[in-house]
C-alpha positions in Angstrom: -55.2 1.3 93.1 -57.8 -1.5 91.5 -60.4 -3.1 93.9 -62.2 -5.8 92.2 -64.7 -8.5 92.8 -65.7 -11.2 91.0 -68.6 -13.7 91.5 -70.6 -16.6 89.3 -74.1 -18.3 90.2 -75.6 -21.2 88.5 -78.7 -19.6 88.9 -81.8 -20.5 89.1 -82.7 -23.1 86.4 -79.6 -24.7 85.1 -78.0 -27.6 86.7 -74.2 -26.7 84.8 -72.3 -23.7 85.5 -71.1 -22.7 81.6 -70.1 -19.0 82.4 -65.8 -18.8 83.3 -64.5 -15.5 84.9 -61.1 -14.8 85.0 -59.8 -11.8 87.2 -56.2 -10.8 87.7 -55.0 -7.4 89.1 -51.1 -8.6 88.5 -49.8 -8.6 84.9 -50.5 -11.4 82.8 -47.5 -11.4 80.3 -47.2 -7.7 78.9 -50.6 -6.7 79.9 -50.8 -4.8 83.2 -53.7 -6.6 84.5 -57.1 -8.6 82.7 -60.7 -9.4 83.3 -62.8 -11.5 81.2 -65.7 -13.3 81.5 -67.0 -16.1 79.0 -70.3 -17.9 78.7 -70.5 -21.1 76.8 -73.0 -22.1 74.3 -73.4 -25.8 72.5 -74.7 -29.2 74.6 -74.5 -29.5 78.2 -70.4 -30.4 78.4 -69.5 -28.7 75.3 -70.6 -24.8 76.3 -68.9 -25.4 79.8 -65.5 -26.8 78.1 -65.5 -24.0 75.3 -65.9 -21.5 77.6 -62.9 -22.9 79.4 -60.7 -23.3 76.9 -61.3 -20.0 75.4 -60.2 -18.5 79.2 -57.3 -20.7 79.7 -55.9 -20.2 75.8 -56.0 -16.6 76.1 -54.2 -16.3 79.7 -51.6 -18.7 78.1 -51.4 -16.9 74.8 -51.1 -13.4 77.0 -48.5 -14.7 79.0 -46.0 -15.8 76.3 -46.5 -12.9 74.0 -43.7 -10.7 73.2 -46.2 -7.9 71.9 -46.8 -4.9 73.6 -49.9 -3.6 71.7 -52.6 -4.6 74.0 -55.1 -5.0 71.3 -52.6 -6.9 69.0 -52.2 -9.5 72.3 -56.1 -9.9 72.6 -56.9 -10.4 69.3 -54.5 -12.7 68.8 -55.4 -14.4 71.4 -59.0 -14.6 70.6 -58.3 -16.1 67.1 -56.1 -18.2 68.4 -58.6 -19.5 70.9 -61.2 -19.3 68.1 -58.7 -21.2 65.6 -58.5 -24.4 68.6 -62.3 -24.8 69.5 -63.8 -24.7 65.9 -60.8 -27.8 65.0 -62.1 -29.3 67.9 -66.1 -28.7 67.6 -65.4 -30.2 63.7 -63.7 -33.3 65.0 -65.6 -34.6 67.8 -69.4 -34.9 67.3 -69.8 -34.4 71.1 -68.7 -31.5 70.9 -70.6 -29.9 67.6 -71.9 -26.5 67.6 -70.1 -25.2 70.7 -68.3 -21.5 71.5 -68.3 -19.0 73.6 -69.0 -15.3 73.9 -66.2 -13.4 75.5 -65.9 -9.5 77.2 -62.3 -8.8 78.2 -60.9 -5.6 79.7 -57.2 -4.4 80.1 -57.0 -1.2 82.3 -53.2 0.6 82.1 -53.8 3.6 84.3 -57.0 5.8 82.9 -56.9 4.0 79.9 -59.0 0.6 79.1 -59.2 -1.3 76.5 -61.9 -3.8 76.2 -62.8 -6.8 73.6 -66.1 -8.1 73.0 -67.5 -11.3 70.9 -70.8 -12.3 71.5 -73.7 -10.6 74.0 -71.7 -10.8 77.2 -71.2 -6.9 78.2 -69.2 -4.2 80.1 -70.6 -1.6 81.3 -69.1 1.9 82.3 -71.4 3.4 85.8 -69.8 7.5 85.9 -71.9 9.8 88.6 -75.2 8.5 88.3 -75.2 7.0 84.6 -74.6 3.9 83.3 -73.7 3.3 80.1 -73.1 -0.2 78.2 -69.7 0.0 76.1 -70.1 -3.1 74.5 -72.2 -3.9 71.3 -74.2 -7.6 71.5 -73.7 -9.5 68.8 -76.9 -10.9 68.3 -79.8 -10.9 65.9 -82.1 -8.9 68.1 -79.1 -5.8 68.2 -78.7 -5.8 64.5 -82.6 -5.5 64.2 -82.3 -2.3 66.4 -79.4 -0.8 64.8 -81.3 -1.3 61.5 -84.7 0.6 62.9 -86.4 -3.0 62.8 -87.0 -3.3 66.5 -87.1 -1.1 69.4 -85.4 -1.3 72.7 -88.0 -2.1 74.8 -89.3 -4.8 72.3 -85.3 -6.3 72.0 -85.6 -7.3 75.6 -88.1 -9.5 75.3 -88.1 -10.6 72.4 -88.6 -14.7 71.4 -85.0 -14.2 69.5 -83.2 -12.7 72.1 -80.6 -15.5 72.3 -79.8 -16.3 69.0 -75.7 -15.1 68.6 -74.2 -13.5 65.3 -70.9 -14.0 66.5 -68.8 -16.4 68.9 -65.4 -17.5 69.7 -65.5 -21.2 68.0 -68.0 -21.2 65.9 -66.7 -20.1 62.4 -63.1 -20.7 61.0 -62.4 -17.1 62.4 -63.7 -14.2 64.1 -63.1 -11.0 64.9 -63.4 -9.3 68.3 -64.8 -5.9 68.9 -62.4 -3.6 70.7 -63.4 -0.3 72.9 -61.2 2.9 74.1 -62.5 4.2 77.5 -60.7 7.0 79.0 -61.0 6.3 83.1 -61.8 9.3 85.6 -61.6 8.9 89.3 -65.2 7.6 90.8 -65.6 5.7 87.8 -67.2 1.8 88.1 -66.3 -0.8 85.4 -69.2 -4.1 85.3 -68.5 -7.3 82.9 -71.4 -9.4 83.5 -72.7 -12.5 81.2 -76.2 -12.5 79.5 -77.8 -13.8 82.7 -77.6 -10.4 84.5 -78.3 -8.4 81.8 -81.1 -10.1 81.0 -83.0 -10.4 84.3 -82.0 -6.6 84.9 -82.6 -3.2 83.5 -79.6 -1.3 82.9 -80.9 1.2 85.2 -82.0 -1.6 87.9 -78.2 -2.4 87.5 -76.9 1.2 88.8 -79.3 1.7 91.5 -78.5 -2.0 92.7 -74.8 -0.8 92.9 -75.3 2.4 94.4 -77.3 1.4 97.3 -73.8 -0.6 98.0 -71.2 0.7 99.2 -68.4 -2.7 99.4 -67.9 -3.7 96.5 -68.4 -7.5 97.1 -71.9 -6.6 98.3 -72.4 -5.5 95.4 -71.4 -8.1 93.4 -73.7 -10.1 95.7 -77.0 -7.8 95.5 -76.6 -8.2 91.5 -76.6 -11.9 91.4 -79.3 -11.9 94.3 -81.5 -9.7 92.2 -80.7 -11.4 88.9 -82.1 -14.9 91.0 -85.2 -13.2 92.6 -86.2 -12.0 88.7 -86.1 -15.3 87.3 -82.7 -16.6 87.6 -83.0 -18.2 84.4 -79.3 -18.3 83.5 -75.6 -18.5 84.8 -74.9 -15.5 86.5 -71.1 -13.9 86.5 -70.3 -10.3 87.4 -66.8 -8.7 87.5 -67.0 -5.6 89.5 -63.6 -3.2 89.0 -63.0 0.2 90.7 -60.1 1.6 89.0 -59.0 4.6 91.3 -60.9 2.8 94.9 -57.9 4.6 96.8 -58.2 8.2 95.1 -62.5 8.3 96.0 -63.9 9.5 99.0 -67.2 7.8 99.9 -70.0 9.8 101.7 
């Protein structure tokens, strides 16, 4: 049996709310369940109405799809939203510039399959080790993968927020897509830019152990994401796959 929880926070200095969760445990369409989170980018209505968009136009898309591929219905999906946004960014100046990153996740049983564009994440907490499934796409992770930068120095680095790749923002794009294979005990996080960059990843799993519901620990994240700095919009989607098959301590 899923438990989830799901929480956003301004945080501490914007005055818009441009992240958009969306969290269903029922099927939407042919896929068993989805959880997706999506921060906006591009002028102070723009990001918030991209981000939108994007969530609403995938659900939609979801929904009315005949496939049964899983990846085939969120790529599909994801261009289409893609396709919609950049027409619209082109022919409104209001709204030039604007997109979206995206992290989605479809769980069917012990298998997940997740989709990533941009540096929103999901990350996969097994026994006491967190690991982030996701690759940003961003110019600070390409320097890293290419031996230009080092991990400690990406996280602070004065390019830290500069995007490669966004829903919107070129004619097309193409989403990233992960296998995980689930085992009972196992803790899913999405999160948007603002928690993982007020927290270590490591601050993230201790933060999560020292809870034990799983709306608190939704809460302690954003808490701690705000007492670091708070510096952007804050969303967290918190799944456990197999709640009902764990025994807690």
């Amino acid at each position: 049996m899923l438990k989830t929880a799901s929480l956003s926070d301004m945080g501490k200095k914007r005055d818009i709310n441009q992240d958009v969760i969306y969290s269903s445990e029922l099927p939407v369409g042919n896929l068993s369940n989805l959880f997706m989170i999506a921060d906006g980018m591009g002028g102070h209505k723009a990001g918030d109405y991209a981000s939108r968009y994007a969530i609403n136009t995938i659900v939609d898309f979801a929904r009315q799809s005949p496939e049964k591929n899983v990846e085939h219905i969120l790529q599909g999906s994801i261009s289409g939203a893609n396709t919609d946004i950049y027409q619209l960014a082109g022919s409104n100046e209001a709204m030039q510039g604007m997109g979206t990153t995206l992290v989605a996740a479809c769980i069917c049983g012990s298998d997940m399959k997740v989709a990533n564009v941009g540096d929103s994440r999901l990350y996969l907490i097994r026994q006491k080790m967190i690991r982030q499934i996701t690759r940003d796409h961003s110019l600070v992770e390409e320097m890293v993968r290419m031996g230009e930068l080092d991990r400690e120095s990406a996280r602070n680095h004065p390019n830290k927020n500069i995007i490669t790749r966004a829903v919107g923002v070129t004619a097309s794009v193409t989403a990233d897509f992960f296998d995980i294979e689930l085992q009972p005990g196992d803790t899913i996080l999405l999160c948007s830019d603002g928690l993982s960059n007020m927290l270590e990843d490591e601050e993230i799993r201790m933060i999560m152990s020292a809870q034990r519901d799983i709306l608190e620990k939704a809460e302690a994240l954003i808490r701690a994401a705000n007492n670091n700095g708070g510096r952007d919009n804050i969303s967290v989607i918190i799944i456990e796959p197999f709640a009902d098959e764990v025994k807690h301590d």
